[in-house]
N, C-alpha and C positions, 0 to 999 in steps of 0.2 A: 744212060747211067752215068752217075756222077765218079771221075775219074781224082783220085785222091793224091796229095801228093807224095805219100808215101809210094802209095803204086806207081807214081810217074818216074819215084828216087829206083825203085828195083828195077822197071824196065831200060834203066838209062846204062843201069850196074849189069842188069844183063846185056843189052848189046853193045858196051865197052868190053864188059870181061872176054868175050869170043874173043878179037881181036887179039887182046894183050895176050889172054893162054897162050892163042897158037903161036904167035909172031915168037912170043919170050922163051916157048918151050925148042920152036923150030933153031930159034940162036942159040939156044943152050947147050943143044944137041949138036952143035959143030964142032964142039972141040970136047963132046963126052962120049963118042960114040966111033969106036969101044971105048972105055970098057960096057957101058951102056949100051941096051938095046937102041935098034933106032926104030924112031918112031914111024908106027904101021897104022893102019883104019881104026883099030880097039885104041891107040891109044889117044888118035882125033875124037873118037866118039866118047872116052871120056873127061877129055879138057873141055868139049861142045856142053857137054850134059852138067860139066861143075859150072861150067857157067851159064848155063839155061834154069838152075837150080833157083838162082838168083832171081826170077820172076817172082818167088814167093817169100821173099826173106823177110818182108814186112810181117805179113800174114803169119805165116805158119813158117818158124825161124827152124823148130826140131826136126819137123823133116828135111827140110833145105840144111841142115846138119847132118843129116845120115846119110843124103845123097851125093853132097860136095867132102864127107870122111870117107866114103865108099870109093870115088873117082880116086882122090889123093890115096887112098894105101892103095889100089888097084895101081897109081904107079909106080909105087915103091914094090910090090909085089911084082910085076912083070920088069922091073929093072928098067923104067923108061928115064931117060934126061927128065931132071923135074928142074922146074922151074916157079912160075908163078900160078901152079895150080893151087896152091896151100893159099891165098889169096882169097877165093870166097869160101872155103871152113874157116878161114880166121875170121872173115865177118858174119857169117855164121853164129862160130860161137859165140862172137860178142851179143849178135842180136837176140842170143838164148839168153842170157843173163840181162838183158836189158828188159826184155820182154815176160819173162816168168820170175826173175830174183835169182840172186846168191846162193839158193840152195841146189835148185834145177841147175844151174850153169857150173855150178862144182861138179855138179853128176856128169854133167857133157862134158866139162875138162878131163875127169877122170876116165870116161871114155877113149876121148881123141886120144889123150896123153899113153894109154896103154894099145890101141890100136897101131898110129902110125910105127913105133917100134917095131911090133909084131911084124907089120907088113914090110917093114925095112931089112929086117931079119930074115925075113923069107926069099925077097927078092935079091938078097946079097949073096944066097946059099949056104952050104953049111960052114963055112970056114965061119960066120961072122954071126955073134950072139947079139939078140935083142935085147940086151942093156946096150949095147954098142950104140943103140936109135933111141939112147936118152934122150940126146939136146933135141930132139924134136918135142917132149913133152915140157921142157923148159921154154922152147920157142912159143909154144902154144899156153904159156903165161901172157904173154904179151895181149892178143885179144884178149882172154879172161880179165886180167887186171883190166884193161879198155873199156868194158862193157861193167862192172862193178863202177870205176869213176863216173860213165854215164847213166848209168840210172840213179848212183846217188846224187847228181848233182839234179838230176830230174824229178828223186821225191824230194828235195828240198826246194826246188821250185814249187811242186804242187800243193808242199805245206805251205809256201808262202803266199800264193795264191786261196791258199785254203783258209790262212788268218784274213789276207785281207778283204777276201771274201765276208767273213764274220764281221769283220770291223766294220764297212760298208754296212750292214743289216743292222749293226748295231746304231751306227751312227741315225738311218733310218730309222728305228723305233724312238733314237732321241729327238730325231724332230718331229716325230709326228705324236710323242708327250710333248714337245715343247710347243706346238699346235692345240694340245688337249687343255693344255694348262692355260695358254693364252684367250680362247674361247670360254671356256670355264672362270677365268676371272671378269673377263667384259659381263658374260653374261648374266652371269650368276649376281653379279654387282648389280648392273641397271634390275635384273627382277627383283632384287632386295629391296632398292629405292619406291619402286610400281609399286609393290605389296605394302609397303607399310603405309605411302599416301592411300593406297587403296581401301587399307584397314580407316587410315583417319575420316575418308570421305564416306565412308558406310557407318562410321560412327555420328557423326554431325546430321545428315543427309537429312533430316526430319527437322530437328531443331536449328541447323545452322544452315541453309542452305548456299550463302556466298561463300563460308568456309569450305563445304561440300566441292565447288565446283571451283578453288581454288586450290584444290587438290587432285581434280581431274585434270587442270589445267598443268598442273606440275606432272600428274603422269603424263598427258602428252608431249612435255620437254623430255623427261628421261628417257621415255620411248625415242622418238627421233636421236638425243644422245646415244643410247644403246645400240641405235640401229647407226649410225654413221662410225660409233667408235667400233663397232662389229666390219664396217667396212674396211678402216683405218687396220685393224688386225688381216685381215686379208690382205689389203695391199701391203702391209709388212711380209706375209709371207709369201708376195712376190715380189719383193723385196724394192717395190715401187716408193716405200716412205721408209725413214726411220723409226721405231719403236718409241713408243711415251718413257720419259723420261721427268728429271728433277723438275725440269721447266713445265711440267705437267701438271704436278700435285697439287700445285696453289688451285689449278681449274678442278679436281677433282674434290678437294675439300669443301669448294663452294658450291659444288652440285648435288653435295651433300649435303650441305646447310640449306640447301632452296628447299632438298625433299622435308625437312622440317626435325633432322637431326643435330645437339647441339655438337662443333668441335672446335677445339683449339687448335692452332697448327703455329708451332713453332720451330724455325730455324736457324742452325748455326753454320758458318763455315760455308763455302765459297764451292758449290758444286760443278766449276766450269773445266774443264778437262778430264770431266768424269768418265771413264771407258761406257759406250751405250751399252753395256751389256749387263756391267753393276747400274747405271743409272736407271736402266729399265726395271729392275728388279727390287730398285728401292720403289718404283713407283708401283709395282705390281703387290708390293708386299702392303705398302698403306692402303691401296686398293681393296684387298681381301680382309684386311683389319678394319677397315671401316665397313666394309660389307659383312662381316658377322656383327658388328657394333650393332648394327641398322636390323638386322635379325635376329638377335638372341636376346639384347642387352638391355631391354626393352627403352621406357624413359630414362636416359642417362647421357652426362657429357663424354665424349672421347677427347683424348690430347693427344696430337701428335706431335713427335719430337723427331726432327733429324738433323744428326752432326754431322757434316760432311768434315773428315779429317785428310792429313792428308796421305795416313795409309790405311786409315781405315772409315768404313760408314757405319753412324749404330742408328737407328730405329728402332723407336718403339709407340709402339699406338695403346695405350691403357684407358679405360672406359671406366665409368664406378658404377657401374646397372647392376642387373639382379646374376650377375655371371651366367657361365656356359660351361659345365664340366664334358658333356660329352662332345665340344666342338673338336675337340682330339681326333676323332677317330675318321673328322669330313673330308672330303677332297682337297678342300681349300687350304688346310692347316699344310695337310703331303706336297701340297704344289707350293706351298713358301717355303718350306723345309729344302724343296729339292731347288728352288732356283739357290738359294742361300748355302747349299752344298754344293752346287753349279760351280760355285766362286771360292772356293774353301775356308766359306765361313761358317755359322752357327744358327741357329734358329729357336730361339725356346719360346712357349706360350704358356699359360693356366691361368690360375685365380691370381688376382692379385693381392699385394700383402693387406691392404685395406678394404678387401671386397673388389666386385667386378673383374674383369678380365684383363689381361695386360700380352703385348705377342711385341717380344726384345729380338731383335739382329743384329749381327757384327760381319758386315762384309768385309773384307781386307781387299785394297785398290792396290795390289801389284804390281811388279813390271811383266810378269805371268797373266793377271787380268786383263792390264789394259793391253796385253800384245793379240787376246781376242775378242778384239771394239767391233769388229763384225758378225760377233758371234749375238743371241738375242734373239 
């Protein structure tokens, strides 16, 4: 059986405590005796038994209180030299209050604190009233205040434990959205691209056949693209590569333009010291705007704009197609929103003021931001 340190801390307290009882009680008794009794077998058998009490103080604190109050006024009642019996009921009571709370261990204070008197009072005879064996229940403050300091310092350990517990799970479920989000923009992009070549090469297929398989030929580029930038997202999340970035978008607009969608792609400003965390996010964001362009928007041009500033990023991708009112409610729109609150920027999309759809961002490039380039 497995032997705990708690139980290894009481067996050490109980066979230190024999020792010190006897040895402190037997010194104590050289210069009290008289007026004190001297110590006879009852009164070894209960300094042996206060401190054999102590096997269980871990475990079951309240009876190892009744047992080690019982020995101690059994010496104040028989008039014995006391000494360092009071020793395991002081840790006693502390471990009542450690062990069950402040309310339990006010009840065991209020016990000791009116027993030891009692038994002081009896053992002095009658000349002497138990008020007299106050300061024994003022002594027996000292462990109680003990044991109140240790357990609260111990539930505010376990709340602390307890947040960063939570934090930990939290932090967890953000990466495995920011896992959901990254898989869902790869893939959901490359099958946008497939599908629509797919739609052109089933349209032409009888009448056009070199156009047909000029379109089959393009699904099998974005296929392999899909499937390597699918890899490229794995090895980011073992953190083998860095995340696509600014340097990225020019490759991503043109694999766009091969599937046979029109776009413009314009830039401004100088994206080199960009935190990877905003730069990923500029690239995930035209990602997902061109991937609804390529599914909803039907024949239409897209233009991409981005100003890299130098405290802030704006993007925006606007198309003039036949719009998308209910793209709102898709995954795609939530995961630009949330990379874009990632960074305590903004995110708005809908119709645009001349028709088609339009999806605006304002990331802000901080000393806050860029202090997390690792993050992505």
């Amino acid at each position: 059986m497995r032997v705990t340190r708690a139980r290894l801390t009481d067996t050490a307290l109980a066979l230190a405590g024999i020792p010190v009882l006897l040895a402190g009680t037997m010194v104590s008794a050289r210069t009290r005796v008289p007026p004190f009794q001297a110590l006879d077998p009852l009164a070894y058998i209960l300094l042996v038994l206060a401190a054999s009490a102590l096997l269980f103080l871990s475990r079951h604190p309240i009876p190892v209180l009744a047992v080690t109050l019982a020995c101690s006024a059994g010496m104040l009642i028989e008039h014995y030299p006391y000494g360092p019996v009071f020793l395991p009921l002081c840790l006693a009571l502390a471990a009542v209050v450690i062990r069950h709370g402040v309310p339990v261990g006010l009840a065991a204070y209020a016990v000791t604190a009116l027993t030891l008197p009692i038994g002081d009072a009896i053992g002095s005879g009658p000349g002497r009233s138990w008020t007299e064996g106050i300061p024994w229940s003022t002594v027996m403050l000292v462990p109680f205040a003990a044991g109140v300091a240790v357990r609260t310092v111990r539930e505010r350990w376990a709340d602390q434990a307890k947040i960063a517990e939570e934090l930990r799970v939290l932090r967890a479920q953000e990466e495995r959205l920011a896992i959901v989000r990254e898989i869902h923009d790869v893939v959901g992009h490359s099958l946008g691209v497939i599908s629509m070549r797919a739609g052109v090469a089933l349209h032409v297929a009888e009448r056009s056949p070199g156009e047909a398989l000029e379109a089959l030929r393009a699904i099998r580029t974005a296929s392999g693209e899909a499937l390597g930038e699918l890899r490229s997202t794995l090895d980011v999340v073992r953190e083998l590569r860095p995340p696509p970035g600014p340097a990225e978008v020019g490759g991503l607009v043109e694999s766009v333009r091969a599937a046979g969608q029109r776009v413009d792609l314009r830039l401004r400003g100088d994206p080199g010291g960009l935190p990877l965390v905003a730069g990923h996010a500029v690239y995930r964001i035209v990602q997902e705007s061109l991937t609804n362009v390529t599914r909803h928007a039907g024949p239409a041009r897209a233009t991409v704009e981005i100003d890299y500033g130098s405290e802030e990023v704006h993007v925006s991708v606007v198309d003039d197609g036949k719009g998308c009112g209910a793209i709102g409610a898709g995954n795609g729109i939530t995961g630009m929103r949330e990379r874009a609150a990632a960074l305590d920027g903004t995110l708005v999309c809908g119709p645009g003021r001349e028709g088609g759809f339009e999806v605006r961002a304002r990331l802000p490039v901080s000393r806050r931001t860029r202090g997390g380039e690792g993050d992505g």
